[in-house]
C-alpha positions as CSV (number, residue, x, y, z in Angstrom):
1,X,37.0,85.5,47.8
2,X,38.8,82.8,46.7
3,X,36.5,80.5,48.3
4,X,33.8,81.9,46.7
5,X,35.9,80.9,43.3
6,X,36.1,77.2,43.6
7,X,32.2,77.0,44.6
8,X,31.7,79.0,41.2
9,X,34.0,76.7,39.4
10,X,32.6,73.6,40.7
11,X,29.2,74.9,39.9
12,X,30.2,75.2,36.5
13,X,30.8,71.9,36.0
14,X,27.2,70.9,36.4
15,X,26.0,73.8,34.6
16,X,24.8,73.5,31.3
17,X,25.7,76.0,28.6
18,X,27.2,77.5,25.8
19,X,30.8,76.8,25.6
20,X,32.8,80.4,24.5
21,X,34.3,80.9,20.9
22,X,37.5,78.1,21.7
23,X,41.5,79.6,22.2
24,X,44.1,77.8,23.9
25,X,45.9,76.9,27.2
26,X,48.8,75.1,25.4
27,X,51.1,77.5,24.0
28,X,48.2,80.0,22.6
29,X,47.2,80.1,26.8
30,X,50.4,80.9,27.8
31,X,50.8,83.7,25.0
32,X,47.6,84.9,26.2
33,X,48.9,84.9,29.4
34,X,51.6,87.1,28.6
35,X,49.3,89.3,26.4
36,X,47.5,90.1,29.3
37,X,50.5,91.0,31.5
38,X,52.0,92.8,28.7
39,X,48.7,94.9,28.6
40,X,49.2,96.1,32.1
41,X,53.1,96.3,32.5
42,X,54.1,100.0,32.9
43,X,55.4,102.0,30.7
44,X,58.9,102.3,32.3
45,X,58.7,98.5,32.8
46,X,58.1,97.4,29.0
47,X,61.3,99.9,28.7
48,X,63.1,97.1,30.7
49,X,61.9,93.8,29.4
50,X,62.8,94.7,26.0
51,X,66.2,94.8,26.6
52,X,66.2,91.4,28.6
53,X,63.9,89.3,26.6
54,X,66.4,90.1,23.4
55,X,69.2,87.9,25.5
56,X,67.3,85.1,25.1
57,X,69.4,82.7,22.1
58,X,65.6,82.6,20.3
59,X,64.6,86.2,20.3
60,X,65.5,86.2,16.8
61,X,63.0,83.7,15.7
62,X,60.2,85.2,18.3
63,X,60.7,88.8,15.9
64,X,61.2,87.2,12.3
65,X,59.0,88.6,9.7
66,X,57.3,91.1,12.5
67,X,57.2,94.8,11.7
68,X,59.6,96.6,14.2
69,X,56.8,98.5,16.1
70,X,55.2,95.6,17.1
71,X,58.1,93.5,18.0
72,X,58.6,94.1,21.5
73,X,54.7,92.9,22.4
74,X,55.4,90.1,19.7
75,X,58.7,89.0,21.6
76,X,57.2,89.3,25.2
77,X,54.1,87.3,24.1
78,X,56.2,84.6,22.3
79,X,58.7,84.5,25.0
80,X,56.3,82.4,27.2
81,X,56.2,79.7,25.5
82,X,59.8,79.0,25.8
83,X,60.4,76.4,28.5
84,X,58.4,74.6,26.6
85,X,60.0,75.0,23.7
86,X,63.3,74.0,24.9
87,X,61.8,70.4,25.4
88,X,62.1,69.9,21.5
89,X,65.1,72.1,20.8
90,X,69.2,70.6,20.2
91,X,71.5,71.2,22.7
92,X,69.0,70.4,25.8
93,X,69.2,67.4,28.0
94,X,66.2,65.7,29.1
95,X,66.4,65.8,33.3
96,X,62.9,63.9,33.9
97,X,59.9,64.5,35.3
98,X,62.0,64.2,38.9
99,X,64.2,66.6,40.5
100,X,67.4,64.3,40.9
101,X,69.9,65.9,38.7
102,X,72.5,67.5,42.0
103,X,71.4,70.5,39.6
104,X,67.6,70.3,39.8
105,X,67.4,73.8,41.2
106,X,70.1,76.0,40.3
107,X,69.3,79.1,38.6
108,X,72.4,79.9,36.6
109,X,70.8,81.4,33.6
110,X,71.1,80.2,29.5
111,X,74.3,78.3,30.0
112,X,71.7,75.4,31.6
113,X,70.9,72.6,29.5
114,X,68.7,70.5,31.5
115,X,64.9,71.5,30.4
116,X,63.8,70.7,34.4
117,X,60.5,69.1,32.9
118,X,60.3,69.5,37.1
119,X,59.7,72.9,37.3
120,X,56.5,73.2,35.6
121,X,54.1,71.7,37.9
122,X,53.8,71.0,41.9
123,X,52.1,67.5,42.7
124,X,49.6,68.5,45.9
125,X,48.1,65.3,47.1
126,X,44.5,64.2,47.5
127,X,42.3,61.0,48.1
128,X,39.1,60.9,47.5
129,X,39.6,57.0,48.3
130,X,41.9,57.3,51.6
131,X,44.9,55.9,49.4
132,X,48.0,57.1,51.4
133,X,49.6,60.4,49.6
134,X,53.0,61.4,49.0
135,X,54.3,65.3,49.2
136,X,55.5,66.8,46.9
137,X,59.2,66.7,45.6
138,X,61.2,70.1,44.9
139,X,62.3,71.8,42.9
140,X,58.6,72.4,42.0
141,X,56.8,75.0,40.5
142,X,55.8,77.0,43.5
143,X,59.5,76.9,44.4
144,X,61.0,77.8,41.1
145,X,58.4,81.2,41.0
146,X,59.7,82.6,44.5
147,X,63.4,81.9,43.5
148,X,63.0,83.7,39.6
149,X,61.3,86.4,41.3
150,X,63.3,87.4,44.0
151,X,66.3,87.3,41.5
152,X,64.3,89.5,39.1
153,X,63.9,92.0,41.7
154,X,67.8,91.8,42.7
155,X,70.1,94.5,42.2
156,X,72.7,92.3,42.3
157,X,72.0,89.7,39.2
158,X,73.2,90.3,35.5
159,X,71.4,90.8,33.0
160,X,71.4,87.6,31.4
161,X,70.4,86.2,34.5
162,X,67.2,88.0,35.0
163,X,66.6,87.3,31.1
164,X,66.2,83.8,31.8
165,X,64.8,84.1,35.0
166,X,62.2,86.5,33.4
167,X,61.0,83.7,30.8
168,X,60.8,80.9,33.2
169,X,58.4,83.0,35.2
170,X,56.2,84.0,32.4
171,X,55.7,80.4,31.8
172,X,55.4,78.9,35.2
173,X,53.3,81.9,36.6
174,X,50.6,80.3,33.9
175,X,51.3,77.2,34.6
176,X,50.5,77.2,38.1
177,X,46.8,78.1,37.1
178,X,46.6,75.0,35.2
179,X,44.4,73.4,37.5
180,X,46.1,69.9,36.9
181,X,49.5,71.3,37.1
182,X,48.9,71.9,41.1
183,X,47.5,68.5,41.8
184,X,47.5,64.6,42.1
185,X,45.1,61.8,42.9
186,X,46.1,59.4,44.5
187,X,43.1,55.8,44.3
188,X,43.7,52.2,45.5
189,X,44.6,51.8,41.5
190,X,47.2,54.9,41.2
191,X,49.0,54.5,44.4
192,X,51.8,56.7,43.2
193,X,49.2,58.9,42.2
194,X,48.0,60.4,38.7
195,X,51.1,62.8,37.8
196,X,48.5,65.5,37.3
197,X,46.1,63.7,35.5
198,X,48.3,62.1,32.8
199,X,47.3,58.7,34.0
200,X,43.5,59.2,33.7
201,X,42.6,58.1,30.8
202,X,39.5,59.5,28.0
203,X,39.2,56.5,25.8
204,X,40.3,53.0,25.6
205,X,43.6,51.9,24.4
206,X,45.2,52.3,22.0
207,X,43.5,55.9,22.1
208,X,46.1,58.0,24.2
209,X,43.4,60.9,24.9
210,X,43.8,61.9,29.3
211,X,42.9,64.3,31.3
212,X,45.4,66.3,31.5
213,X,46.2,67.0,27.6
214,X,42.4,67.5,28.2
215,X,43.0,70.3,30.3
216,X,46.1,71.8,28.6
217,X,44.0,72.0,25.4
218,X,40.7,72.7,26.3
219,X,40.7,75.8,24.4
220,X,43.0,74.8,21.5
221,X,46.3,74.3,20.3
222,X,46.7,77.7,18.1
223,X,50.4,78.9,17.6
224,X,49.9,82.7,16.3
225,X,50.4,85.1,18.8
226,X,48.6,87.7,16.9
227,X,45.2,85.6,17.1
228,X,46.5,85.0,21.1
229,X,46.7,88.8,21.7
230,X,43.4,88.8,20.1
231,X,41.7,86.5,21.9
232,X,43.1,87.2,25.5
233,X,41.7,91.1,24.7
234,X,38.2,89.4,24.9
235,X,38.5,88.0,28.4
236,X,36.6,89.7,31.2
237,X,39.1,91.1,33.8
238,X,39.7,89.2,37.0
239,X,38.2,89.7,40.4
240,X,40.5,92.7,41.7
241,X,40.6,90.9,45.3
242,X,42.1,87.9,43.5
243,X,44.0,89.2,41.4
244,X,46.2,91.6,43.6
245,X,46.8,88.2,45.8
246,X,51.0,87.8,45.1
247,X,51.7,84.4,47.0
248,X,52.6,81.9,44.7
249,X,51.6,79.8,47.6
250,X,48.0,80.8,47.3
251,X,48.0,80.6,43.6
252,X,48.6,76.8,44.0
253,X,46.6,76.0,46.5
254,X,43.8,77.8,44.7
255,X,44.6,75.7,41.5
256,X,45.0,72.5,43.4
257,X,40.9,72.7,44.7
258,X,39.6,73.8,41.5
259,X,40.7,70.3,40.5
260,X,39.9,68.5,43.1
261,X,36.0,70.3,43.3
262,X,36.4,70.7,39.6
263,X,38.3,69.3,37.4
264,X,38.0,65.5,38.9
265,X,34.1,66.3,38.6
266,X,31.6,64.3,37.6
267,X,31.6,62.6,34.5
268,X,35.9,61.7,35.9
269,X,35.0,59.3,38.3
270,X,37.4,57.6,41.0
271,X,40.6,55.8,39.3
272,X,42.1,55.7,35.8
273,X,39.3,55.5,34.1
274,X,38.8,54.9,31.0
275,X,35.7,58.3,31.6
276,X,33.9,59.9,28.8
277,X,33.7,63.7,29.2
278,X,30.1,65.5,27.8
279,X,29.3,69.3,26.4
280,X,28.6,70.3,29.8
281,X,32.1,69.3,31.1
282,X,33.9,71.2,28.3
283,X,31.8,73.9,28.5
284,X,32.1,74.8,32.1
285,X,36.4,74.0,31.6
286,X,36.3,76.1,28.9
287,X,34.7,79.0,31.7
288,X,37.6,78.1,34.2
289,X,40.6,78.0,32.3
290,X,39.9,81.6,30.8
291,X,39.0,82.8,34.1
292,X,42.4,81.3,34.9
293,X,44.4,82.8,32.1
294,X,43.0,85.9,32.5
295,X,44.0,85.8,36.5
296,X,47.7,84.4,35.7
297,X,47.9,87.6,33.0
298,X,47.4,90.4,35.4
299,X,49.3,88.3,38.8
300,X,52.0,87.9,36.5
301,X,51.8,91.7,35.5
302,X,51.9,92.4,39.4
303,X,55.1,90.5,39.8
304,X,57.0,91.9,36.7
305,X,56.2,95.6,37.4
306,X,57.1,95.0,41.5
307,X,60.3,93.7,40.4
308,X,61.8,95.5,38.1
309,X,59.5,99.1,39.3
């Protein structure tokens, strides 16, 4: 089934249509994301993220000005953005883009101050010019999900603990179905590789437009969660076969050959450009990265109500 996914998303890519009212995969993608999974969270489960989510230090900001019977979805839609958010917040050190803090992979809760920019993506290698690759390093993503999980589903871990570990998964789970956030090329002119498309560039200098703020954007940059909800309600559901797949594994490795069949399709040739993308390009990513939001929405609902069932 999965296979049958990339061959559809590739497909896309030389398809031309319509491109879809436009939302967001930046932090309106991850709220709708969380819309999604709140949507299909049990009843007895919502009963227990409330309580968890409020131990974050910015639930108070998630629920200002929101009326009280809506602040639970509010909070639980808002809370996904949050390891992100700490990137721009005081008190937070700045760790890199590399795991090499001794650090890198503990999972202490709120009283850690390094933002592990690290954890938010997984670098799986390909060449499409037979440059040598490099693995990837870890902590990673992939590594990070099957950590937070198993700790949410522990009888043994506070409270606090599975508050944190409960945002950080909300986050990453959507993350990983970023296409570019599973991936890197590696050419004869980015040996080190791409860093997930952040090195391929969309114009000439001194325009800073790339592929992968492509990608994170393609649907918008929208901050209300209200309009979020709203959109993420319009999405068609997700292949039930997919969907009920749990492996974090196989959510990567999915991810990581929609961009190499897809994302690094024609008009993105070979290298670091600079490549001009068309209608039909944004178009058919607009396609893939709802049917990727709307997949990370009901995966992540599937963790969540496991855990804490």
């Amino acid at each position: 089934m999965a296979t049958c996914f990339y061959k559809f998303a590739s497909s896309l890519l030389v398809a031309s249509f319509l491109a879809s009212t436009a939302s967001a995969w930046d932090s309106f993608g991850h709220m709708m994301v969380a819309s999604i999974a709140y949507s299909e969270l049990t009843p007895a489960v919502r009963k227990k993220v409330a309580p968890l989510l409020k131990l974050n230090p910015d639930y108070n900001l998630w629920i200002k000005g929101v009326a009280k019977a809506s602040q639970a979805k509010i909070a639980f839609v808002r809370a996904a953005t949050w390891p992100d958010a700490i990137k721009s917040e005081k008190g937070y050190t700045n760790d890199g883009e590399h795991p090499t803090d001794p650090n890198a992979g503990a999972n202490i809760g709120y009283s850690d101050k390094l933002m592990h920019r690290y954890w938010h993506f997984i670098d799986e290698p390909f060449s499409p010019d037979g440059t040598p690759l490099v693995q990837p390093l870890t902590p990673n993503a992939e590594t990070q999900i099957g950590v937070f999980r198993k700790t949410l589903a522990s009888a043994d871990a506070t409270a606090a603990l599975k508050s944190y570990d409960l945002v950080w998964l909300m986050h990453l789970v959507g993350d990983v179905h970023q296409p570019l956030h599973s991936t890197s090329r590696f050419t004869h002119d980015l040996p080190q590789g791409d860093s997930g498309g952040n090195l391929v560039a969309l114009c000439v200098t001194p325009c800073k437009n790339e592929l992968h703020a492509y990608w994170d954007d393609i649907l918008g940059t929208g901050t209300s969660p209200t309009a979020a909800i709203t959109k993420a309600a319009t999405l068609p559901a997700p292949d039930p076969a997919l969907a009920a797949v749990s492996d974090e594994s196989q959510w990567v490795q999915e991810s990581f050959h929609i961009a190499e069949q897809s994302v690094y399709a024609s008009p993105i040739g070979i290298g670091a450009g600079p490549f001009t993308t068309d209608a039909a390009y944004k178009s058919a990513a607009i396609t893939v990265a709802d049917h990727q939001i709307a997949l990370a929405g009901t995966r992540l609902a599937n963790l969540i109500n496991t855990a804490l069932q």
